[in-house]
N, C-alpha and C positions, 0 to 999 in steps of 0.2 A: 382453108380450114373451116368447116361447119359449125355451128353456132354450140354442140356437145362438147364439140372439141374444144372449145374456145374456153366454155366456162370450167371443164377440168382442168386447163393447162394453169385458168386464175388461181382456182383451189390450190393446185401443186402447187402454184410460185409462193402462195401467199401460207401456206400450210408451217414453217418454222416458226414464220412469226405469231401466226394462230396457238402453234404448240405452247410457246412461251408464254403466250397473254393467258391462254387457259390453267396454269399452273398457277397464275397470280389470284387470278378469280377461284382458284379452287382453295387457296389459299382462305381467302377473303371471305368464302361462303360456308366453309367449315365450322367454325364458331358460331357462324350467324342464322345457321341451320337449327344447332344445337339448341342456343339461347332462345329463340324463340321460340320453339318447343315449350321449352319450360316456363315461358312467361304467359303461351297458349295454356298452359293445364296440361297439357299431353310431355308421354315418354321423350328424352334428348334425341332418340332414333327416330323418331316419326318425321322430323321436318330433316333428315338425310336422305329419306327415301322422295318424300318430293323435290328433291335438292337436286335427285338425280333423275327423279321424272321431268324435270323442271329444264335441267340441262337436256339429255338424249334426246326425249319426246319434241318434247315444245322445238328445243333448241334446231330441231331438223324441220318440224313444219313452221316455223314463226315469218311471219311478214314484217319481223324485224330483227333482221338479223344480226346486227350487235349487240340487239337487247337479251341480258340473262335474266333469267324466270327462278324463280324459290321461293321461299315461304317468306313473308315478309314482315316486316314492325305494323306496317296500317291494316292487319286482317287480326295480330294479334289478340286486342280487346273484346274483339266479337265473337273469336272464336274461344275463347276461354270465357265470355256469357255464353254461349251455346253448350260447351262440357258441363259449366256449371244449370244449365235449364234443364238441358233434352240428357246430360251424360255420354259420356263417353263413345258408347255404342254408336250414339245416334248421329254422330260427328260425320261418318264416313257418307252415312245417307243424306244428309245435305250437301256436302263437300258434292258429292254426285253431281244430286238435281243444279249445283246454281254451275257445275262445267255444263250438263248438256244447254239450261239457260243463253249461256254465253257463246256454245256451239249453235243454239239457232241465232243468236242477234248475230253473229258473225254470216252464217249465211244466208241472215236476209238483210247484209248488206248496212248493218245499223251501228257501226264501227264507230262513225263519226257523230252520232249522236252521244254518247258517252263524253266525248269530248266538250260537249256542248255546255257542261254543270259551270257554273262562276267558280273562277278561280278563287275566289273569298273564300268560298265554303269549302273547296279542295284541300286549299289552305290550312282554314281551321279545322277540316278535320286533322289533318295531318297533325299538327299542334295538341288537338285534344288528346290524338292518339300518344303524344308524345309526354305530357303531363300524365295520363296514366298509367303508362308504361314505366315512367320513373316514378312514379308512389308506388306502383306495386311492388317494383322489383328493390326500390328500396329496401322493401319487409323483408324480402329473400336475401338479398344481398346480407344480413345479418343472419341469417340461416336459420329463419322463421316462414311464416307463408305471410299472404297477402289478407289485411284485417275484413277487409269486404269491397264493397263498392269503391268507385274513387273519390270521392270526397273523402272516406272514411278513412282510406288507406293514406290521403295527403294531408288530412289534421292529425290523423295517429303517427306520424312522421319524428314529428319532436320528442313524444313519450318515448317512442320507442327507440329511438336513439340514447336519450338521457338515460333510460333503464340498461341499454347496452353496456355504455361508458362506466357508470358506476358498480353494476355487476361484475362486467368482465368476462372471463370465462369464451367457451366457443365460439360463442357471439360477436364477443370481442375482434377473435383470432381471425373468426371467419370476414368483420367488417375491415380487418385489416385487409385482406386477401384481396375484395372488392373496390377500396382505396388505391391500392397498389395496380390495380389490372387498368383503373380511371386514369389512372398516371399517367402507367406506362403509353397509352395511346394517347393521350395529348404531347407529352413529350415527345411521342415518335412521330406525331403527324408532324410537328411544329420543328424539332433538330436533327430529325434524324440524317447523317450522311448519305450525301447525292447516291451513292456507289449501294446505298444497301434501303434506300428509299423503294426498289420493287417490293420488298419484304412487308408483309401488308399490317398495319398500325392494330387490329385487334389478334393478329396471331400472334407477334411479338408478344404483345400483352399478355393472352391466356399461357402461352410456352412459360413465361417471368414466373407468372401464378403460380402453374404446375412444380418448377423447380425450386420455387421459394417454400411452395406446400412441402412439397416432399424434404426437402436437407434441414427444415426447421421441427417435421414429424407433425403438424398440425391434423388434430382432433376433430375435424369439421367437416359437414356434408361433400360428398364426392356423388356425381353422376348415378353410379351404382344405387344409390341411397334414395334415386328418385324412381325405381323398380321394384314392381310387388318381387320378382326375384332375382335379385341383381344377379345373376349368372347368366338374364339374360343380356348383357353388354355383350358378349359374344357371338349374339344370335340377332343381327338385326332382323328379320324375319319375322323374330315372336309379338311385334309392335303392331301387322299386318291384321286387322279385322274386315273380314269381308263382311257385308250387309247380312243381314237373317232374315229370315221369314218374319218375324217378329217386328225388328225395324220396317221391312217393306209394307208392314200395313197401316203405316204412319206417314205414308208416302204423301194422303193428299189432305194432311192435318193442316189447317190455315197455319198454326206456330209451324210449324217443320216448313210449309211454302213460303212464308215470309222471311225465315231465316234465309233459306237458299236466293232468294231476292235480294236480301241483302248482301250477303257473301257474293254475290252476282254482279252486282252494281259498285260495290268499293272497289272490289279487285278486278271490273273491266276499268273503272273510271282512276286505276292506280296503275293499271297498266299500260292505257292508252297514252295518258302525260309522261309519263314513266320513254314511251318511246317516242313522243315528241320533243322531249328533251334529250333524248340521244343522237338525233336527228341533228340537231344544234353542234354537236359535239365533234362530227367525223363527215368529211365529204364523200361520201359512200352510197349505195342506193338509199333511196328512203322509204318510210317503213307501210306498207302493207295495211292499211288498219283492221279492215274488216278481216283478213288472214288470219291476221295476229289474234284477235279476237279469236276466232274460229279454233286455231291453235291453242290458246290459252285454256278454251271450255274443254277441249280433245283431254289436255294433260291434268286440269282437276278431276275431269269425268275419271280417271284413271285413280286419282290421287283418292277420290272417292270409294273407290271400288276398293279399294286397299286399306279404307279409314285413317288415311294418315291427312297433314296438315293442308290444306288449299296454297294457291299460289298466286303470284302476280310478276310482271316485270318490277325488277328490280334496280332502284338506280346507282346504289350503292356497290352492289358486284358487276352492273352496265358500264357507269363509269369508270369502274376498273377496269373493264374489260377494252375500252377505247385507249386511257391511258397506257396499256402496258402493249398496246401497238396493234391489239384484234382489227382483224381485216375483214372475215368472213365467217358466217357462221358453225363454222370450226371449231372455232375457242369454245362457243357457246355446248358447243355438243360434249367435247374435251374434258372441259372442266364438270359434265356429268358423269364421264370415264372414272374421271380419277377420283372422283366420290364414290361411284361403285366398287373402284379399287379397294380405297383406304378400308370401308366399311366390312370388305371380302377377309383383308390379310391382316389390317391393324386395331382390327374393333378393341380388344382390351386395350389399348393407350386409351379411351377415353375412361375409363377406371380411374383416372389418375388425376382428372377432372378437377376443380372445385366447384362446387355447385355457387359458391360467392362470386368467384371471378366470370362467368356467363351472368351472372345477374349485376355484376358492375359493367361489364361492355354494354346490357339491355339501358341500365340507369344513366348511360354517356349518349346512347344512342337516345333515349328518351327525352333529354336537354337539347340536343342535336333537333329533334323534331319541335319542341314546345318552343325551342328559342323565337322570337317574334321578328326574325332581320327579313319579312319579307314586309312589314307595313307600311316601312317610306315609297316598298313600289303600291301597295297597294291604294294609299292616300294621295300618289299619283291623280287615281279615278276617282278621287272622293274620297270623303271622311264615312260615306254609307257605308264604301266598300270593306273599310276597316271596322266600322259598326259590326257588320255581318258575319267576319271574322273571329270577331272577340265576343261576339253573339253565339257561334258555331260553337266555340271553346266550352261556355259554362254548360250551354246545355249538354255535350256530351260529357263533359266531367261531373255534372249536377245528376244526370240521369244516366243516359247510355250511347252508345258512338249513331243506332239508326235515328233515335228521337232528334240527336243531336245535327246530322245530318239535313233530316228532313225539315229543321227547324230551318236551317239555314236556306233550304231550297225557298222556303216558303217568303224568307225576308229578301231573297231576291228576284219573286215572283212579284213581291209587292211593291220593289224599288221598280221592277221595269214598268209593272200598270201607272207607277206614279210619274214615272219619266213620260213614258206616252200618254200620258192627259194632263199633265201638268200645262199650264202657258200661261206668262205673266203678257200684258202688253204696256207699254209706257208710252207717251206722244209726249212732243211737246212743239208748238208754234210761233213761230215768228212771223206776226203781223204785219211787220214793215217789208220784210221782201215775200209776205206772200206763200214762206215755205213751211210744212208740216217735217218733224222727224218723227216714224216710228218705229218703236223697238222691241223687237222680240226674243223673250228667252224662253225655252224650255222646250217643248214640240208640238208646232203647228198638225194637229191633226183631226182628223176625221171627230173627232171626240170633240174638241175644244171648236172647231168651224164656227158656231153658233156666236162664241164669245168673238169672235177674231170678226164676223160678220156684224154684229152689234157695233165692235169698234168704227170700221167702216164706217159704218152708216152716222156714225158722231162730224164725222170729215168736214167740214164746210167747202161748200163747191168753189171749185175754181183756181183751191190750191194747190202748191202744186206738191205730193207728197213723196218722200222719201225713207223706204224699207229698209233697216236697218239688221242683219244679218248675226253680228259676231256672238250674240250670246244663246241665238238658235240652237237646239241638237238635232231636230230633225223637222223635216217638211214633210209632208205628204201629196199626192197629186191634186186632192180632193181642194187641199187647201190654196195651190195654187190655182188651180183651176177658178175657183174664188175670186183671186186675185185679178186674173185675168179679165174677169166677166166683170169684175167691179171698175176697172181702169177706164171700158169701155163706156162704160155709163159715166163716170165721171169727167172722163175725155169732152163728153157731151158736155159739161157746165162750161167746158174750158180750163179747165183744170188739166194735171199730168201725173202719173206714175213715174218714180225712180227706182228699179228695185239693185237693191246693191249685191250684186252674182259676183264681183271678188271678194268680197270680205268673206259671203261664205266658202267659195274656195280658198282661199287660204285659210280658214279657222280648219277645216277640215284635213287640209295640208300637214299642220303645225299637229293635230292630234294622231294623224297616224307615224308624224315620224317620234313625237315623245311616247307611244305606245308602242314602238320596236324599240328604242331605244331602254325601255321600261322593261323588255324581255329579255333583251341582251343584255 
């Protein structure tokens, strides 16, 4: 059998079990399409149609093929400051520029560069993103909009609550709606029966919403209502903006290039971990990065062209897609089928929508992100590491997700200069046998030589001196080299070198197995 034939016969074996996972994730990305739409500023249809460029497209060229693609929580913030900067219009012409961005870092091979940002600040973005996502959508979730920035929107939280409760009214009905939908998915993650556990924790939820809305007759915002013509819930098509001539002359504005810079850089650097972590997940090929990449710019450039929402690997409909048994990039393709489907023959069920209960799944999934349960791993590597973290956080909730970003790169641009020129040295002697200990923390390098050679030259000839290793983090050649050339000369007084080569092998030992372990 020829190597063609080899891999359709896998596709065919493995194609039921693809069917089924794809129905799960289709499941899973239906809502999550929606909702972010709406916490983006843009129509509930526009993050369907990437849902499905997301699946077909990507899903067929991806260099990781478990991993599914859609619109996602971490591009949210920025793209809803961009509606609100550039408008509407101008969405689709950046969406553009940062796919082809990503289509050249992919094929020049710059995949694994992406990877390269501190998990801190990955972190805290993710975090930041997830605090503002729940103060926004809190405001919505009452069937209001969002008061402004986010700080603004997370100290207006309490008013606007307390005014709800005593009020009453829509507000009320509608905060009830978004309570109920919060439930529903904690309780179905947490009890739900072994037997109906495929059934995925935010559809259950919106389905509860819809039939509680409806047989109680509630008065409150529906999908439709977030449409200059709500007649078009039957037309997803009408959401479709292609570029103008007008926008194309904005093409090489510094704001519109830095936006797509941005847009470029979150959602390569959310997709890449996104499929590193799937990776972890399934013993399957693994992933592709610079492909992926390439794919990923392919299916924005698209998403672009259409002015609908940007996209990223997704871990939330990824992980679904491993649990409910995906094999091959099937599911992934599949579960953009059956989104073109639904959108083809059912588009009026989403009529029926609450526009509270997609802003309570955004407010669960926004808690999901701001919760802090990754610090105990990150104080693992230090208390910096956690600094930079909860440093990442205010500035993007103080200001905005790139400021906030960049902030963080910048404090661990400045942990690493400090790590590499930091070096403490401590000695101490014993007269009676003769012997010197000395001891080094932090990194013996090209920078610090000078200090490290000062010390030397303190030595009193003839003893005999002893290199202490375990609170090292790194050496350089330069500085052994040093060491070397110094032994010599003092070999000369009668004197000797001991340099301790286990201790720093096993310090180094010990740190790479509590750094997988830290992963795992």
């Amino acid at each position: 059998m020829d190597h063609k034939s080899s891999v359709i016969e896998y596709y065919r074996s493995n194609f039921g079990k693809d069917a089924l996972a794809s129905v799960v994730v289709f499941l899973v990305a239906l809502p999550l399409c929606m909702g972010i739409s709406i916490a983006s500023g843009v129509p509930p249809t526009a993050g369907l149609i990437t849902g499905i460029i997301g699946g077909i497209v990507v899903g067929l060229l991806a260099g990781s093929p478990l991993q599914v693609s859609g619109p996602a929580a971490g591009l949210t913030v920025l793209v809803w400051q961009i509606v609100q900067q550039y408008g509407l219009p101008m969405l689709g012409l950046i969406v553009l520029l940062a796919g082809l961005m990503q289509l050249a870092a992919g094929l020049l091979k710059l995949g694994q560069w992406f990877r390269a940002v501190s998990p801190a600040v990955i972190h805290g973005m993710l975090a930041g993103i997830g605090v503002l996502i729940f103060s926004s959508q809190f405001h919505v979730m009452l069937d209001g909009k969002p008061i402004g920035a986010g700080v603004q929107n997370l100290l207006g939280i309490p008013g606007a609550l307390t005014y709800t409760l005593s009020a009453g009214g829509a507000a009320l009905k509608a905060f009830g709606i978004g309570i109920l939908t919060i439930a529903v998915i904690a309780l179905w993650t947490n009890f739900a029966p072994k037997k109906l556990k495929a059934l995925p924790a935010p559809l259950v939820a919106i389905v509860t919403a819809v039939l509680t809305a409806a047989l109680l007759h509630l008065k409150i915002k529906y999908i439709p209502d977030l449409l200059k013509n709500p007649d078009d819930i039957n037309n997803i098509l009408s959401v479709i903006q292609y570029p103008t001539l007008e926008s194309l002359k904005h093409v090489t504005d510094s704001g519109v290039l830095v936006a797509a810079a941005s847009v470029a850089f979150i959602a390569s650097a959310e997709t890449l971990l996104c499929a590193s972590a799937v990776d972890q997940m399934h013993q399957g090929p693994r992933t592709k990065y610079d492909k992926e990449l390439a794919a990923q710019g392919i299916g924005n450039a698209l998403c672009g062209l259409l002015g609908v929402l940007p996209m990223t690997g997704v871990i939330v409909r990824s992980s679904a897609n491993v649990d409910a048994g995906g094999q091959t990039r099937s599911s992934a393709i599949l579960h953009g089928v059956w989104l073109l489907l639904f959108v083809a023959v059912l588009p009026f069920t989403l009529a029926y929508i609450p526009v509270a209960s997609l802003a309570g799944l955004l407010v669960f999934t926004g808690y999901k992100l701001a919760y802090p349960k990754v610090v105990p791993k990150l104080l693992h590597f230090g208390k910096t590491e956690a600094a930079i973290y909860f440093s990442t956080i205010v500035v993007i909730v103080s200001t905005d997700l790139l400021k906030g970003v960049l902030f963080g790169l910048l404090l661990s641009l400045i942990k690493l200069l400090y790590v590499f020129s930091h070096l403490e040295i401590r000695w101490d002697e014993d007269f009676i046998s003769n012997r010197l200990n000395l001891y080094l923390k932090g990194s013996a390098t090209l920078i610090r030589l000078p200090l490290l050679a000062a010390e030397l030259e303190r030595i009193r000839p003839g003893s005999e001196v002893h290199i202490h290793f375990e609170d090292l983090d790194y050496i350089d050649h330069a500085c052994l080299d040093l060491l070397t050339n110094w032994e010599k000369q003092h070999e000369a007084t009668g004197g000797g070198l001991v340099i301790e080569w286990e201790e720093l092998s096993l310090k180094y030992h010990q740190r790479r197995t509590g750094a997988q372990e830290a992963v795992a």
